[in-house]
C-alpha positions in Angstrom: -34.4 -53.7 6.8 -30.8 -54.6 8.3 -29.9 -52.1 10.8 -26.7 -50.9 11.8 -25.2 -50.7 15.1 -26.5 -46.9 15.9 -30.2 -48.3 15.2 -29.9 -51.1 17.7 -28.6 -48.6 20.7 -31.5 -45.7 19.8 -34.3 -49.1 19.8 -32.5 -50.2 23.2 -33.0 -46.8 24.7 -36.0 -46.5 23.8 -37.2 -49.7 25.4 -34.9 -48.8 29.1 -36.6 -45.2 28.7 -40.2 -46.9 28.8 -39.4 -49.5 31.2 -38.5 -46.3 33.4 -41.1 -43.7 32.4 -44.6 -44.2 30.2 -44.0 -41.3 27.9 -40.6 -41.5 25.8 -39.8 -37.9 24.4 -36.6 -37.5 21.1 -35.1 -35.3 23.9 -35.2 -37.9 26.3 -33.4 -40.3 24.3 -31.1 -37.7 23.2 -30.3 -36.9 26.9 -29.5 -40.6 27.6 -27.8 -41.0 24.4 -25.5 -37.9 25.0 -26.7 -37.1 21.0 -28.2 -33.5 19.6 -31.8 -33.2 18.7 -31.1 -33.5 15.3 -29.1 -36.7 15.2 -32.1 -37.9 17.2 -34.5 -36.9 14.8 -32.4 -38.5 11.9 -32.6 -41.5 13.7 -36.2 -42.0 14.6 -36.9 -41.1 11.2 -35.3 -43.8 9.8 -36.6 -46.2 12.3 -40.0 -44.8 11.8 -39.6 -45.9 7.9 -38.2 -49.0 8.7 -41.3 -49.8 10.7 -39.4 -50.0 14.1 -40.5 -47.1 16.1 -44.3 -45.1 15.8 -44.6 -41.5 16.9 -48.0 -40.1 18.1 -49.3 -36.6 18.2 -47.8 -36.0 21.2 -44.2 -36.7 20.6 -44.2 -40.2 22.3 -42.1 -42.7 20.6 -42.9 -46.4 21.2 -41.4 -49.2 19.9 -43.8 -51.5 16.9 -43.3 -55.3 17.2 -40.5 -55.5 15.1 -39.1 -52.9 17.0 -39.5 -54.2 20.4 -37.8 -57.6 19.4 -34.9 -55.9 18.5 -34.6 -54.0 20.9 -34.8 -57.3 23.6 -32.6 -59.1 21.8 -29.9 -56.4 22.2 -31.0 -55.6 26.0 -30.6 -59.6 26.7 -27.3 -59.3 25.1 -25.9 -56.9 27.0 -27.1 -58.0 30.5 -25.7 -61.4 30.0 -22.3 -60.2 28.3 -22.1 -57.6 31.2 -23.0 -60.5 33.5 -20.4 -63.2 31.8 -17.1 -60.4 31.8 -17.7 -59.6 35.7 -17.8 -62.9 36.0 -14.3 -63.2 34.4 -13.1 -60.9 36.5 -13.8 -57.7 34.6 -14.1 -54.6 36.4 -18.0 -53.9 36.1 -17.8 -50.4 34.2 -15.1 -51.8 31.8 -17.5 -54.8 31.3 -21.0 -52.8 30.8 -19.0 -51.0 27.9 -17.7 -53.6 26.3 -20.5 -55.8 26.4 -22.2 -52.8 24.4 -19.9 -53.5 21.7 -20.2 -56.9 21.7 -23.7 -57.2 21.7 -24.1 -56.0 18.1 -21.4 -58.1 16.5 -21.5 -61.3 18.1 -23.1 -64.6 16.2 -26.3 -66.0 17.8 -24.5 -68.9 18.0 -21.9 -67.4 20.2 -24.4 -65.6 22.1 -26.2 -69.2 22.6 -23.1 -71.0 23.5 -22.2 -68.6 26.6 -25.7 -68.3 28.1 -25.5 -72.6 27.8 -22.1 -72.7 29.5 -22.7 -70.0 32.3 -26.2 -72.0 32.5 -28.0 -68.5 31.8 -30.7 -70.3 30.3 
């Protein structure tokens, strides 16, 4: 399943929510998202069927495999993006928010070549 931009943000959430706390709520991720409850529960649905998310009796959300690689791939992005357009000389909340943009639409190959240049690797 391909997912769109608004799948990779909720999956990225998810994972900064449990890096912060062990029990990740819809409402939490609807707080940090700035969404309603049910855009939130939309969304997990949908992840839930595409096999990137589990809920358990409780409520808690947690990321599956496939759900978790996604979800660092697009946390990687935005760090080193963030990182590379301060580095330019972007002011650092202009930066964060366009590196959240960019880290859905740009190549791997793009994405390879910066973190090779700015010896990120």
């Amino acid at each position: 399943m391909h997912l769109q931009e608004s799948g990779e943000m909720y999956l990225e959430t998810i994972l900064i929510l449990s890096q912060q706390k062990s029990f990740v709520r819809a409402i939490d991720i609807g707080e940090h998202m700035g969404f309603s409850k049910p855009s939130v529960s939309r969304a997990l649905g949908l992840l839930r069927n595409g096999g990137f998310v589990t809920v358990g009796d409780g409520g808690g959300i947690s990321l599956t495999d496939d759900g978790r690689e996604v979800a660092e791939k697009i946390y990687e992005r935005h760090q080193y993006l963030t990182r590379f357009l301060k580095e330019l000389g972007v002011d650092p909340e202009v930066a964060a928010e366009d590196a959240c943009r960019m880290e859905h639409v740009i190549s791997d190959e793009s994405f390879r070549a910066i973190k090779k240049h700015f010896h990120y690797e």
